[in-house]
PASE-79774 format. One record per residue (C-alpha): residue number from 1; residue in three letters; x, y, z. Coordinates in steps of 0.25 Angstrom, whole numbers. Layout:
N
NUM|Ala|X|Y|Z
...
END
This chain:
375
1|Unk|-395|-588|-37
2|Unk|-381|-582|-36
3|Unk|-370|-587|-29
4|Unk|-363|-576|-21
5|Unk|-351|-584|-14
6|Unk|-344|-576|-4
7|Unk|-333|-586|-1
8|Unk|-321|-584|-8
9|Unk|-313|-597|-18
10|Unk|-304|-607|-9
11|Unk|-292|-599|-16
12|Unk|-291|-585|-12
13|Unk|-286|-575|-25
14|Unk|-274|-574|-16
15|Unk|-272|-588|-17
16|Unk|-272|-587|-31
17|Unk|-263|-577|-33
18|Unk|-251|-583|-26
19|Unk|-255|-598|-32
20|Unk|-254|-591|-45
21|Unk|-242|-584|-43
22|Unk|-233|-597|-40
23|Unk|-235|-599|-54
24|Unk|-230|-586|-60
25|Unk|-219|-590|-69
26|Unk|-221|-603|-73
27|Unk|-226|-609|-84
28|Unk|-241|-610|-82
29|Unk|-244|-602|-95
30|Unk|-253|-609|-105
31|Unk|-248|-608|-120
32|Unk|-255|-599|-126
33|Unk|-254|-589|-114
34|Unk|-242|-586|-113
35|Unk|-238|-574|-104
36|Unk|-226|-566|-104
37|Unk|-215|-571|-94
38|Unk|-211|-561|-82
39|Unk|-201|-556|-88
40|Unk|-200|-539|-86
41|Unk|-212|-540|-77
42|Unk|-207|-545|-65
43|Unk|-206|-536|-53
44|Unk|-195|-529|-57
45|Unk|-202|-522|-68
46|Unk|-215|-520|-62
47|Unk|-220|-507|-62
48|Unk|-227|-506|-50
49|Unk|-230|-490|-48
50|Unk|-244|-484|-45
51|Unk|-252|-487|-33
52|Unk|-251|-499|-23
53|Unk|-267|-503|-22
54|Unk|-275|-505|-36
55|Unk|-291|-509|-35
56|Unk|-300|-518|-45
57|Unk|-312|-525|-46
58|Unk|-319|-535|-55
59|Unk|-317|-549|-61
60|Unk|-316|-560|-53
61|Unk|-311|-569|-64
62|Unk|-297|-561|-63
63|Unk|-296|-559|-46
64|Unk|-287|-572|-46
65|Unk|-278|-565|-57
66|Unk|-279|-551|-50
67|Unk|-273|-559|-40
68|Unk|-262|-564|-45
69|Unk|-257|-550|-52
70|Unk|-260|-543|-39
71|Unk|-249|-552|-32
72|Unk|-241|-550|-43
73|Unk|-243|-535|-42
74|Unk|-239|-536|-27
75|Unk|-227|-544|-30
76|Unk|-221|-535|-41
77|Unk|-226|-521|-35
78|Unk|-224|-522|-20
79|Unk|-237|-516|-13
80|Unk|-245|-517|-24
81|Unk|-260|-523|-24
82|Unk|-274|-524|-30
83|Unk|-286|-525|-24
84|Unk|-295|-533|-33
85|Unk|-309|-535|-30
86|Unk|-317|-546|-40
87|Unk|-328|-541|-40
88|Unk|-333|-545|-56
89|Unk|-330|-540|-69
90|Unk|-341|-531|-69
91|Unk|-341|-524|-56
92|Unk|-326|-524|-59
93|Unk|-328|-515|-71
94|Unk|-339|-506|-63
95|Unk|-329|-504|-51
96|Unk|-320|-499|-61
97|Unk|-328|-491|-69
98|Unk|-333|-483|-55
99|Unk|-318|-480|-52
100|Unk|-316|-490|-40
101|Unk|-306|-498|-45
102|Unk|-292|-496|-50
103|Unk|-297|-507|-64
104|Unk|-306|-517|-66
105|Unk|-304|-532|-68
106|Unk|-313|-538|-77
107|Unk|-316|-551|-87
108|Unk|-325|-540|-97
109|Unk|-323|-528|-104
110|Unk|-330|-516|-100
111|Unk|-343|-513|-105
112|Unk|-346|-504|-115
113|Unk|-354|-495|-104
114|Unk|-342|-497|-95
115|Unk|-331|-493|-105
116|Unk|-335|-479|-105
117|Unk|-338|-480|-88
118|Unk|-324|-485|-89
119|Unk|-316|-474|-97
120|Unk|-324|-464|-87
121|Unk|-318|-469|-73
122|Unk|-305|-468|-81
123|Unk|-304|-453|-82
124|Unk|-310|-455|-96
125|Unk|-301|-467|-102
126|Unk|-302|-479|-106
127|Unk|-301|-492|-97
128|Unk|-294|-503|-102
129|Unk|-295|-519|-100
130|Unk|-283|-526|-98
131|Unk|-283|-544|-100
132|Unk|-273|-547|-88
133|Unk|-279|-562|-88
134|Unk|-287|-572|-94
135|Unk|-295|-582|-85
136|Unk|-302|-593|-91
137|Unk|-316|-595|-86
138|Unk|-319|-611|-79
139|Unk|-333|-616|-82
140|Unk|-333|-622|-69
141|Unk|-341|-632|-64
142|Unk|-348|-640|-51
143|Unk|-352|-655|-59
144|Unk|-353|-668|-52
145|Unk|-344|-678|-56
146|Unk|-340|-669|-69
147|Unk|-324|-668|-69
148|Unk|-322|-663|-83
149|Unk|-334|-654|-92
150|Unk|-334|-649|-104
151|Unk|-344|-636|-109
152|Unk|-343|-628|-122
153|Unk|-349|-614|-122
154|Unk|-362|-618|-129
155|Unk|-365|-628|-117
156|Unk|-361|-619|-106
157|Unk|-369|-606|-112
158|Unk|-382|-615|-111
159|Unk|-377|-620|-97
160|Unk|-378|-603|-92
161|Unk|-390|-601|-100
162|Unk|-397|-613|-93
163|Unk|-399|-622|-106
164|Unk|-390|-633|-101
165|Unk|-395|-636|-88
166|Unk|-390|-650|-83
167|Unk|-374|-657|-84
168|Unk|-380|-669|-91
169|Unk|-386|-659|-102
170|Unk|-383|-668|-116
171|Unk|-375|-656|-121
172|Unk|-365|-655|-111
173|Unk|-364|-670|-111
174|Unk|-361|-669|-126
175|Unk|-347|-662|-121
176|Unk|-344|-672|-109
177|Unk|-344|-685|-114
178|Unk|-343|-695|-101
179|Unk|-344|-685|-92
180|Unk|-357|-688|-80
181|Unk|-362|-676|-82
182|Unk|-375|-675|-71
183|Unk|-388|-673|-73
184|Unk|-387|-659|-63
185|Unk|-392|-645|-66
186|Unk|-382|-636|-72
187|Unk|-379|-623|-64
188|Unk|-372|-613|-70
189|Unk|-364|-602|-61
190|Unk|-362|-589|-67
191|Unk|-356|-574|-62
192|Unk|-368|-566|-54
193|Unk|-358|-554|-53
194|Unk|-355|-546|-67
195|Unk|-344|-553|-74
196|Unk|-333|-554|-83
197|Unk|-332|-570|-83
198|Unk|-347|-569|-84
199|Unk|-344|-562|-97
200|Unk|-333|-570|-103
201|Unk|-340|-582|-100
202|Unk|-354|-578|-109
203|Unk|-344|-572|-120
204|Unk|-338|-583|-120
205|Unk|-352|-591|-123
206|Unk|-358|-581|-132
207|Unk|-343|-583|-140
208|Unk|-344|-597|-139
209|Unk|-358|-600|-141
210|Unk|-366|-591|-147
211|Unk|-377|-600|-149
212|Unk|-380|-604|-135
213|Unk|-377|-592|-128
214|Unk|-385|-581|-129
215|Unk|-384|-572|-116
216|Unk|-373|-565|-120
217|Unk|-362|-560|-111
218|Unk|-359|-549|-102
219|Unk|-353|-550|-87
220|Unk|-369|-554|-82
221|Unk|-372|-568|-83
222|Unk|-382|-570|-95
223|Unk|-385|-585|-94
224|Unk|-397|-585|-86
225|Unk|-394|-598|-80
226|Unk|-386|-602|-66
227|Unk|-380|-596|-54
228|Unk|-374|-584|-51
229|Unk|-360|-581|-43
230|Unk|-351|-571|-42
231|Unk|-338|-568|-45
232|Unk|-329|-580|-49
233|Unk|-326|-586|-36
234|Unk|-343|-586|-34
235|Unk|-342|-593|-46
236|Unk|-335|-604|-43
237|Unk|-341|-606|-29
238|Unk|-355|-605|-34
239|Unk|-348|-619|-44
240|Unk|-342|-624|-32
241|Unk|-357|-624|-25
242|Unk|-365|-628|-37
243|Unk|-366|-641|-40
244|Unk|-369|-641|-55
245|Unk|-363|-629|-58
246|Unk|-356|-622|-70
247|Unk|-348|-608|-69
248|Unk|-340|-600|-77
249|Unk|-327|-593|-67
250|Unk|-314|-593|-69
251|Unk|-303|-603|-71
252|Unk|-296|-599|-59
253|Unk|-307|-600|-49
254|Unk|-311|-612|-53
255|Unk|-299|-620|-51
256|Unk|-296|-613|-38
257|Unk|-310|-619|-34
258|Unk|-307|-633|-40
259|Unk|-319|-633|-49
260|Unk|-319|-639|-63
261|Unk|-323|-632|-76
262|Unk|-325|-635|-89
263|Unk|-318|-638|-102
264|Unk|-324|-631|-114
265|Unk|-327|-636|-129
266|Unk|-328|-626|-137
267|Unk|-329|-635|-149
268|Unk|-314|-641|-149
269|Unk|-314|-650|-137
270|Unk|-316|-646|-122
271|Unk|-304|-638|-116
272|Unk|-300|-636|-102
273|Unk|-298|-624|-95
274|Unk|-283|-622|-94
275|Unk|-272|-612|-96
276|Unk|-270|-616|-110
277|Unk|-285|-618|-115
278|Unk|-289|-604|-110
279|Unk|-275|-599|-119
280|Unk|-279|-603|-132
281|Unk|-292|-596|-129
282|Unk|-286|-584|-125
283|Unk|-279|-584|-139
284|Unk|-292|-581|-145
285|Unk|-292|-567|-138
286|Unk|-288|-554|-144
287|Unk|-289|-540|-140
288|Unk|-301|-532|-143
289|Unk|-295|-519|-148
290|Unk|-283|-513|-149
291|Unk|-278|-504|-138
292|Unk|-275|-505|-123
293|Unk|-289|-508|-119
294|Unk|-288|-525|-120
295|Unk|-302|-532|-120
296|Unk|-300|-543|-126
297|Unk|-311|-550|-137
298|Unk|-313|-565|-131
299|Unk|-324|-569|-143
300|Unk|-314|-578|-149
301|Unk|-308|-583|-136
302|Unk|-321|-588|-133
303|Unk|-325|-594|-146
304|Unk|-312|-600|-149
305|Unk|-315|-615|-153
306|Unk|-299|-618|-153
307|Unk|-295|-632|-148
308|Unk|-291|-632|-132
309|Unk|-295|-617|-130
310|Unk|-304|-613|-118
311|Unk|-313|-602|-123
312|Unk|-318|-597|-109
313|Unk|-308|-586|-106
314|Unk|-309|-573|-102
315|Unk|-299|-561|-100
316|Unk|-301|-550|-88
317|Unk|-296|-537|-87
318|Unk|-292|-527|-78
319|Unk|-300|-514|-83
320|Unk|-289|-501|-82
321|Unk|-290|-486|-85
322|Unk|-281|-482|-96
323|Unk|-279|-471|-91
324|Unk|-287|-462|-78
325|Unk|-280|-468|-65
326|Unk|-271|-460|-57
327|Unk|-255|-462|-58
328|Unk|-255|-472|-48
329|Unk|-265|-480|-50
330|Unk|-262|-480|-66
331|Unk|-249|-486|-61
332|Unk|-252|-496|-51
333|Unk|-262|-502|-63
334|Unk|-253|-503|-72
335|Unk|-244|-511|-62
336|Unk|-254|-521|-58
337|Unk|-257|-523|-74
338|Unk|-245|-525|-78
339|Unk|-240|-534|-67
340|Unk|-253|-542|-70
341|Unk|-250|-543|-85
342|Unk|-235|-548|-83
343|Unk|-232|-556|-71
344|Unk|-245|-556|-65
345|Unk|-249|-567|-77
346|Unk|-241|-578|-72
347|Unk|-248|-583|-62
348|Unk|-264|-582|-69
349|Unk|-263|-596|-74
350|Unk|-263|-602|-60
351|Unk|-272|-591|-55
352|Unk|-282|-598|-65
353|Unk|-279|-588|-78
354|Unk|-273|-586|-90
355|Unk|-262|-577|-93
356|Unk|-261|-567|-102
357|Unk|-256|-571|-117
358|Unk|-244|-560|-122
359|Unk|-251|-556|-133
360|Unk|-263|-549|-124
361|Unk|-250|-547|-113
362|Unk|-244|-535|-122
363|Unk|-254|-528|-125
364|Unk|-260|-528|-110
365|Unk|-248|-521|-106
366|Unk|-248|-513|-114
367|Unk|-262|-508|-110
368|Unk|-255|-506|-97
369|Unk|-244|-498|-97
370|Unk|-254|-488|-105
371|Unk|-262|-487|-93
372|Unk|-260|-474|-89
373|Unk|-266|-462|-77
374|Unk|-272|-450|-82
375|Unk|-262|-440|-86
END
């Protein structure tokens, strides 16, 4: 059975933006995450050449960020605008690829296969992925009478695979003491469409227990076991309607829907999902290679054992030719990134994400400004 929900979350992206953006330039930063303040960014020094309509498609994890940088955009570069379509990571990548959108956003790398694909649609050079957010993934859940849960990554690879099949089950007891857990069927609720979370959240497994998880990752669920929905907000409602449920989406979705998710042991005491937890995860995170082409390596960020860090993170990209637009859109890209990367951070924490650490900061805009159009 899939879940295919056409209704939309009771908060509309819209809503989300401005609610996020009344807290740009406070203080809402978790240590550890520290962005830069404003300062040279604001409107006064935003460049805002190229032309007025940009178009992508992909991950619905980041549309309530897109959001959020899209009014940004507006306000510093009157006129302005992206049309976003969340579609999923993978058809995201595809639409991109086939030329029909300006860049992709996405929570996964291109494939190797796609790589080349990419360069191609790029007038022969390379595309680059570009970390403007990181967003925490909420294993949210529908349990009667359950407030608070705890679940470390061996219990919930067994939950997706089927193994773990009931609340009560002894095992996740052992991590709930006093908790009435129920004697009711387990239903795990996973992405039907091909996507990023889907692939962070079985990396994430595969890092953190090997031993249990054995399906491996890749943006198609490989569990076996459960409920299919797409896209995040499918996710959540497919929760909402499920009683007994378990999902993996995105913090932000979660909490505009009022659903509880779990805290995570991963062998230094349960944490909850906050600002700050999913920080010192984050510090685990280091770039992949040297140049302007950012993936980022996770494996330690998902592994990490560190006391009060949430390991369930993932980062999402926007996916840009280096070079291969025409002048104009070359510019307008570089326009809306650059926005995104400085002002457009402060207002992710409310929006349900976390903001970009300096240290990845520099070298994304870097990457940026050497976007260029073919000569």
């Amino acid at each position: 059975m899939k879940f295919n929900f056409g209704k939309t979350l009771g908060i509309s992206v819209t809503a989300v933006a401005a609610l996020a953006l009344s807290a740009c330039g406070s203080d809402n930063n978790a240590a550890g995450t520290g962005t830069s303040e404003a300062s040279g960014t604001g409107s006064a020094s935003a460049e805002c050449a190229g032309k007025d309509t940009l178009t992508a498609e992909g991950s619905s994890a980041q549309q309530n960020a897109v959001a959020v940088f899209n009014q940004v955009w507006g306000q510093q570069c009157q006129g302005k605008n992206l049309s976003y379509n969340p579609t999923g990571s993978g058809a995201g990548r595809q639409q991109f690829i086939a030329g029909q959108v300006d860049f992709a956003g996405s929570d996964s790398p291109l494939s190797e296969e796609q790589v080349p694909q990419a360069a191609e649609r790029c007038g022969g050079n390379p595309a680059w992925h570009l970390p403007l957010v990181f967003g925490p993934i909420a294993m949210a859940y529908n349990v009667e009478g359950v407030d608070a849960l705890t679940l470390n990554a061996d219990l919930l690879a067994k939950i997706f695979q089927g193994q773990i099949t009931k609340w009560n089950d002894p095992a996740i007891a052992g991590l709930n003491s006093g908790a009435n857990l129920p004697d009711a069927d387990i239903t795990p609720i996973y992405r039907s469409d091909s996507s990023g979370t889907t692939d962070n959240f079985q990396k994430y497994l595969a890092a953190a227990a090997p031993q249990s998880w054995t399906k491996g990752d890749g943006s198609e669920f490989q569990g076996g076991a459960g409920e299919g929905a797409q896209k995040s907000a499918g996710v959540v409602q497919a929760v909402q309607a499920t009683p007994g449920s378990i999902g993996y989406v995105e913090k932000g979705f979660a909490e505009q829907a009022g659903i509880p998710f779990a805290q995570i042991d991963s062998g230094a005491g349960a944490v909850e999902l906050n600002d700050e937890s999913a920080g010192k995860a984050i510090d685990a995170a280091t770039f992949a290679g040297d140049g302007e082409d950012l993936v980022l390596d996770l494996n330690a960020l998902y592994a990490t054992k560190e006391e009060g860090a949430y390991p369930l993170v993932l980062a999402t990209y926007e996916i840009v030719c280096s070079k291969g637009y025409d002048a104009e859109t070359a510019e307008a890209v570089k326009s809306f990134l650059t926005v995104a990367a400085n002002d457009g951070q402060g207002g992710l924490s409310t929006a349900g994400y976390v903001p970009l650490p300096d240290r990845f900061k520099e070298r994304l805009l870097g990457s940026i400004d050497a976007i260029s159009a073919t000569a």
